[in-house]
C-alpha positions in Angstrom: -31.4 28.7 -25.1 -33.6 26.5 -27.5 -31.6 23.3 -28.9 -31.1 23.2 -32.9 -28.5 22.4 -35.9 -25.4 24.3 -35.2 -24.8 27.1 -37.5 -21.7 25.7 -38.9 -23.4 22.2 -39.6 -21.9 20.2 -42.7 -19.8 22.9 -43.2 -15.5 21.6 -43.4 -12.8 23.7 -42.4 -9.2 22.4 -43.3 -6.4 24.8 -41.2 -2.8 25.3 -42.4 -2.2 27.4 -39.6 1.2 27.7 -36.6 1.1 30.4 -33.7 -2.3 32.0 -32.7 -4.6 34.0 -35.1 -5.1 31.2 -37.5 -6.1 28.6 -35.2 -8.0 30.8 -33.2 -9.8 31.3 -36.4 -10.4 27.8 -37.5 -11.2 26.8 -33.5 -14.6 29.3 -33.6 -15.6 28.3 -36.6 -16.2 24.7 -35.0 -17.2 26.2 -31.8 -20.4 26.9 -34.3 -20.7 23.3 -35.2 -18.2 23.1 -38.1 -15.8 20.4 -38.8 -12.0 21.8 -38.8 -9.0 19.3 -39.3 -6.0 21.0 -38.1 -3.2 19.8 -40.7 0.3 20.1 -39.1 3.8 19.1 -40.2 5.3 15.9 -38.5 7.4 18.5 -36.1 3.8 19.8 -34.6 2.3 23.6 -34.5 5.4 25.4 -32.7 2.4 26.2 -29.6 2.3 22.5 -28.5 6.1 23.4 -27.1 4.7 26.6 -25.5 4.4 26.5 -21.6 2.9 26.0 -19.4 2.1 22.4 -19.9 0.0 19.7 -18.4 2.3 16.7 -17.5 0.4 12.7 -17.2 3.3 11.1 -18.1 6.8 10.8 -20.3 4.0 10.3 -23.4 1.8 12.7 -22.2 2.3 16.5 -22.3 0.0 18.8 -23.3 0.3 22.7 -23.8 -2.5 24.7 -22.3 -2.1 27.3 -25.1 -2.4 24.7 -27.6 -5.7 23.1 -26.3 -6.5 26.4 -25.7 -6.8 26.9 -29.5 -7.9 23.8 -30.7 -10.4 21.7 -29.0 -13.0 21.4 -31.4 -10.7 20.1 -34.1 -9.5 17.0 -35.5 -5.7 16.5 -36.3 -3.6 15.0 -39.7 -0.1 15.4 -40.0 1.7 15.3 -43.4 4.6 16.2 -44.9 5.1 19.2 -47.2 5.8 18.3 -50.1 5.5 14.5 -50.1 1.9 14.3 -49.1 1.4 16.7 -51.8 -1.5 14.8 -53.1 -3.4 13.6 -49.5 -3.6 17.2 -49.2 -5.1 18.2 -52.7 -7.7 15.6 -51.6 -8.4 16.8 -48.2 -8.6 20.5 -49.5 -11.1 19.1 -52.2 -13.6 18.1 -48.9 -13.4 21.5 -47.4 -15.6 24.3 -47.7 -12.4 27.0 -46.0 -9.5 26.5 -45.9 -7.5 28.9 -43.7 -3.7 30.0 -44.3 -1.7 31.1 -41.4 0.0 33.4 -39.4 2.9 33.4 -40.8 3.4 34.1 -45.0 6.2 31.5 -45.4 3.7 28.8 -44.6 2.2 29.3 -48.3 5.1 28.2 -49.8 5.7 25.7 -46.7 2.4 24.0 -48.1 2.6 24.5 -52.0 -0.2 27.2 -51.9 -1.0 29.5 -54.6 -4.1 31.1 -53.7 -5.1 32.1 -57.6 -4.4 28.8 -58.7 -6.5 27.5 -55.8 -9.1 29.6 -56.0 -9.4 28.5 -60.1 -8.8 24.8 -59.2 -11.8 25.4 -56.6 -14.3 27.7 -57.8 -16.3 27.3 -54.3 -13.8 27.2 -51.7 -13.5 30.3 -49.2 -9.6 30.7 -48.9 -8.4 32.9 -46.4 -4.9 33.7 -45.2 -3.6 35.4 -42.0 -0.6 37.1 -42.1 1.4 39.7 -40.8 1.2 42.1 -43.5 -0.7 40.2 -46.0 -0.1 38.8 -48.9 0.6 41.4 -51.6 3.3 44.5 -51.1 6.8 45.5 -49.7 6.4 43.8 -46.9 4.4 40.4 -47.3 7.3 38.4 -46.8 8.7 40.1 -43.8 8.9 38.3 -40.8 7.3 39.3 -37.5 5.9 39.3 -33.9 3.3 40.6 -31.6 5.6 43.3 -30.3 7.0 44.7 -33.8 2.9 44.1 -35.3 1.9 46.9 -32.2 4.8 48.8 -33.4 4.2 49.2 -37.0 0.2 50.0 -36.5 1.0 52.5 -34.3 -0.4 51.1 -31.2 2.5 51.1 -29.4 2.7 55.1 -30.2 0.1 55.8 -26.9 0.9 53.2 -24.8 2.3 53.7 -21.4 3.1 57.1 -20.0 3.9 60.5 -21.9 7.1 60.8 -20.1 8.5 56.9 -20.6 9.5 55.0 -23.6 5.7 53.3 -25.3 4.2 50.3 -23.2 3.3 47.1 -25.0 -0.4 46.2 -24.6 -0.5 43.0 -23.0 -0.5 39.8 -23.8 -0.5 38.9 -27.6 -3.6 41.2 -28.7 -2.5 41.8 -32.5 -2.8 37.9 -33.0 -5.7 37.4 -31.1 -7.8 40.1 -32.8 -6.7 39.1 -35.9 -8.3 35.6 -35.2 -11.5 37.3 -34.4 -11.5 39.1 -37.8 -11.0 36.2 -39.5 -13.6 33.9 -38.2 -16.2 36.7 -38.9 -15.1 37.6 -42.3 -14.8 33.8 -43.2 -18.8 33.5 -42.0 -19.7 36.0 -43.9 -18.0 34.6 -46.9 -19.5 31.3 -46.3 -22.7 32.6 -46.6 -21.9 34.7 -49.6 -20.8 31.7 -51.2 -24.3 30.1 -51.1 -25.0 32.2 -54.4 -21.8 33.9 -55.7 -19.5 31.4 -55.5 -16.0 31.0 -53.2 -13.4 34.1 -52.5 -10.3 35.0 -51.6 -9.6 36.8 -48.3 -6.4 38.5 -47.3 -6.0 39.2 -43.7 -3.2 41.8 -42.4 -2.5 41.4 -38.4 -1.5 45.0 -38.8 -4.1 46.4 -41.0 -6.7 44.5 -38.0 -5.1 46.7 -35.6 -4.6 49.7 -37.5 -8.3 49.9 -37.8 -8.8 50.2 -34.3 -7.2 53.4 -33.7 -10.8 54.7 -33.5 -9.5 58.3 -32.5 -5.8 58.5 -32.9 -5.9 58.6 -36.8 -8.9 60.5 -37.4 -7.8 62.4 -34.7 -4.3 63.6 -36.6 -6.6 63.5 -40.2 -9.1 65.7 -39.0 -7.2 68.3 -36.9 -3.2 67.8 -37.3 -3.1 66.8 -33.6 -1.2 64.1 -32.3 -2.4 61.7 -29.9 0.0 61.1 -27.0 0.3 58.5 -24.0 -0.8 59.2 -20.6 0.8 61.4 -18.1 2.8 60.0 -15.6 0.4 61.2 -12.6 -3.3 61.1 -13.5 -6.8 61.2 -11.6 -6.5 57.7 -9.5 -9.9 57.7 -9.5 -10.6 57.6 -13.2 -10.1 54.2 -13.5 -6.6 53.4 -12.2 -6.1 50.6 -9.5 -6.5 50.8 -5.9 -5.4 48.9 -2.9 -8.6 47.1 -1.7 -8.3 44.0 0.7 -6.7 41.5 -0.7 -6.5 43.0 -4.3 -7.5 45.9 -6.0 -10.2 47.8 -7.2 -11.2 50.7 -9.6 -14.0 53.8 -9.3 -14.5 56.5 -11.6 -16.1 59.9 -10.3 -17.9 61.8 -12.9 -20.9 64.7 -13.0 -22.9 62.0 -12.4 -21.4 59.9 -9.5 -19.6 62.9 -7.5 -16.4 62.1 -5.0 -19.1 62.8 -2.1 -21.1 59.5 -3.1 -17.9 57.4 -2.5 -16.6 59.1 0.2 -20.6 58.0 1.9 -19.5 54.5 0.4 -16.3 53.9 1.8 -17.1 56.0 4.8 -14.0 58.0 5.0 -14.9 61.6 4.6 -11.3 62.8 4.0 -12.2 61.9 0.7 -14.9 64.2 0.5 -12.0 66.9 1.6 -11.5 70.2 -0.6 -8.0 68.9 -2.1 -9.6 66.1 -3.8 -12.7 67.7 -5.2 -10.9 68.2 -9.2 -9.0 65.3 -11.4 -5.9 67.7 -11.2 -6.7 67.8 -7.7 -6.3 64.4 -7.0 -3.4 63.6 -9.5 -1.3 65.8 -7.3 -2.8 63.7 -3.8 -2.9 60.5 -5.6 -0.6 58.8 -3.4 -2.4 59.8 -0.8 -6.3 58.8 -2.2 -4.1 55.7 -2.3 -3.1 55.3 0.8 -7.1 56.4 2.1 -8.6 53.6 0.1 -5.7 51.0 1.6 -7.0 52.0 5.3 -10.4 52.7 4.3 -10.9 49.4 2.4 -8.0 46.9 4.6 -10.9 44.5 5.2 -12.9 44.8 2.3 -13.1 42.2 -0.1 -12.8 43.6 -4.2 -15.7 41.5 -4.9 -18.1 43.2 -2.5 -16.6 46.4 -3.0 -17.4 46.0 -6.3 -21.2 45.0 -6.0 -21.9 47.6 -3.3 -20.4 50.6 -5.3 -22.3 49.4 -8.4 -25.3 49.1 -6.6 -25.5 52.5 -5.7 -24.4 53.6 -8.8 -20.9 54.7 -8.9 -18.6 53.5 -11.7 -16.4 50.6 -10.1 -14.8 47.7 -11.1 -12.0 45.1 -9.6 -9.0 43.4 -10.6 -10.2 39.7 -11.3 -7.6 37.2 -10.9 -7.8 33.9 -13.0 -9.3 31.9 -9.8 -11.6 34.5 -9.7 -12.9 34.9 -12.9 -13.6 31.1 -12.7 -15.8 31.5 -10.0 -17.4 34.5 -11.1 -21.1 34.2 -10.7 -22.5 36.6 -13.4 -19.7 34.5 -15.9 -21.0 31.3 -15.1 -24.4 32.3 -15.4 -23.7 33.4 -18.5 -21.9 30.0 -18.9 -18.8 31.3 -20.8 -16.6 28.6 -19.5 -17.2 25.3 -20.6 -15.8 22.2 -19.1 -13.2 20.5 -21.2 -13.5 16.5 -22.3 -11.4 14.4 -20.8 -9.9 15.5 -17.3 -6.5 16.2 -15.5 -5.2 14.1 -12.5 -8.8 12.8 -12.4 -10.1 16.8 -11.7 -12.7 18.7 -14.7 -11.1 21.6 -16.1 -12.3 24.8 -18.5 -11.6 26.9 -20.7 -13.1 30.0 -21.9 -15.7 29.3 -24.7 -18.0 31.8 -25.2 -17.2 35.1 -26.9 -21.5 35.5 -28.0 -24.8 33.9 -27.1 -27.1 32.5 -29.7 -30.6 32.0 -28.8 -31.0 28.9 -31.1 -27.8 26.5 -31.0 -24.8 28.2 -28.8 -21.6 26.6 -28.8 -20.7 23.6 -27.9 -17.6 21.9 -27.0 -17.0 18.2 -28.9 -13.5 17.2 -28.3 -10.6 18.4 -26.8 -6.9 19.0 -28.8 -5.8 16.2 -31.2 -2.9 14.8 -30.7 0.0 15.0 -33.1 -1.4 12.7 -36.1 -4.2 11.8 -34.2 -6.8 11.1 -37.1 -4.2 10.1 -40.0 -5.0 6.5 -39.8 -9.6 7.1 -40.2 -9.2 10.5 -42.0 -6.8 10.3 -44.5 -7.9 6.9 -45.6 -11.6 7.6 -45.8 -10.6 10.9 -48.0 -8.5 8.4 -50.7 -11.1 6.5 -51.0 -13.5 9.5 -51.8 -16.3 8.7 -48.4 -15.4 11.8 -46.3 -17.1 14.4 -48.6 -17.4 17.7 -47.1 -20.3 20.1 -47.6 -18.8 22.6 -50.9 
């Protein structure tokens, strides 16, 4: 990687965001060099109170979900309403201003995005909400559970015979914040020559779109996409006891079950009951139980190299310690080491989520603190000398 001007360079972000998607938004945008102030209410984004925290002191607690999704920012806090005009000004700096998740934080803020958008012919305004901003539903409240619900993720998740299996973790929010720091490049750049736009982000609609097959699937043919069976091939993919953790291999024409029988060395694998997928979903406690004995002493890691080395599909169950210490991750250099440290140790985060040959991302500052830049922001925007880029 060559050195350069960040992509995002003189470019201002001003975020009006609480939960996730939002200020995951506004964070990669200044991963790419721009400057985002993170505007909050005196009460704070609701994730500073979301566990588990980092504790210095009685003054000191920190959220690791919250600097998590905003390092790279600079914070103000005002109140609605009374610092009605500190905000006008601020907005006037900014080349984006992101809206988000939630849609009772337009009217928290004052915002009407037509008068906005007239008021500030250049700006990119985007909101992130659950269902966006126009329809039925705009105003309904929501979460990441009901969000998979209602874009019919949750209809083939789990097993076929059990009630539908939330994906983990929050992904609705999360890929939403993806969506929206793309589409808010793309309208920076489009505002070079035709001027600022309006973008309306749906949480739903983001995940709606990816049911690549499920929809087209029904469209095309009338058929309806179910969740897994119960018992399936353990070795298509599923987890199996290896050492101290699990590991996955998939046998297909081209890797046969003989290939990892050789690898494991235990031939019973190579045995006549296992030799189909319905085979083996009816021994799949026992293909279990072979790799448990077969593999008691074998680390996942090198499980993992020496199956892919000889070419058969594998994989291993990473655990957060291990991902950290991952060689190909940190040669790739997708964590980055935070500023500042805790208890006197260095601590990362994941940074990375693509490479660019010319600049890459960097990592400036970690969180603000509730308010942090009122006192040097706010003033130098009154008096007109912090001028953004629009």
């Amino acid at each position: 990687m060559t050195g350069g001007e960040a992509p995002l360079d003189g470019v201002r972000v001003v975020e009006l965001g609480v939960g996730l998607a939002t200020p995951l938004a506004a964070r990669m945008l200044g991963d790419l060099g721009a400057d985002v102030i993170k505007v909050e209410t005196p009460e704070g984004d609701r994730t500073r109170s979301v566990a588990p925290f980092y504790r210095a002191g009685e003054d000191d607690e920190r959220s690791a979900l919250f600097e998590y999704l905003n390092y790279n920012k600079r914070g103000v806090s005002l109140q609605p309403g009374t610092d009605r005009d500190a905000l006008d000004e601020l907005v006037s700096t900014a080349d984006v201003l992101l809206v988000g998740d939630d849609f009772a934080q337009l009217a928290t803020w004052g915002i009407d995005v037509g008068e906005l958008h007239t008021a500030h012919p250049g700006l990119v305004i985007e909101t992130i909400t659950p269902y966006g901003t126009t329809g039925p539903k705009a105003a309904w409240k929501a979460t990441d559970l009901t969000m998979q619900a209602a874009s019919g993720l949750l209809s083939f998740g789990g097993a076929a015979e059990r009630y539908p299996l939330k994906r983990g973790l929050r992904q609705s929010t999360y890929e939403a914040g993806l969506t929206g720091a793309y589409v808010a490049e793309a309208a920076l750049l489009g505002a070079r020559e035709h001027g600022g736009t309006v973008i309306d982000i749906s949480i739903v609609e983001c995940i709606a779109s990816e049911l690549v097959l499920t929809i087209p699937e029904y469209a095309f043919t009338g058929a309806v996409s179910t969740r897994r069976p119960t018992v399936i091939d353990p070795l298509s993919g599923d987890p199996l006891p290896a050492g101290s953790g699990y590991v996955s291999a998939q046998i297909t024409i081209l890797t046969p079950i003989s290939n990892l029988a050789d690898f494991i060395a235990d031939q019973r694998l190579a045995e006549p009951q296992y030799a189909t997928p319905e085979a083996r979903a009816t021994h799949a406690a026992e293909i279990a139980e072979i790799f448990r004995t077969a593999l008691a002493d074998v680390q996942p890691r090198d499980f993992f190299e020496g199956a892919s080395a000889r070419g058969i599909l594998a994989g291993f169950v990473q655990t957060a310690e291990q991902l950290l210490e991952c060689p190909h991750l940190n040669a790739r250099e997708v964590f980055r080491t935070m500023p500042g440290t805790l208890d006197g140790r260095p601590w990362r985060m994941p940074a990375v989520t693509a490479s660019l040959s010319r600049t890459g991302v960097t990592v400036r500052r970690a969180a603000p603190l509730l308010g942090e830049h009122d006192a040097d922001l706010l003033s130098r925007v009154a008096a007109g000398t912090e001028a953004g880029a629009r």
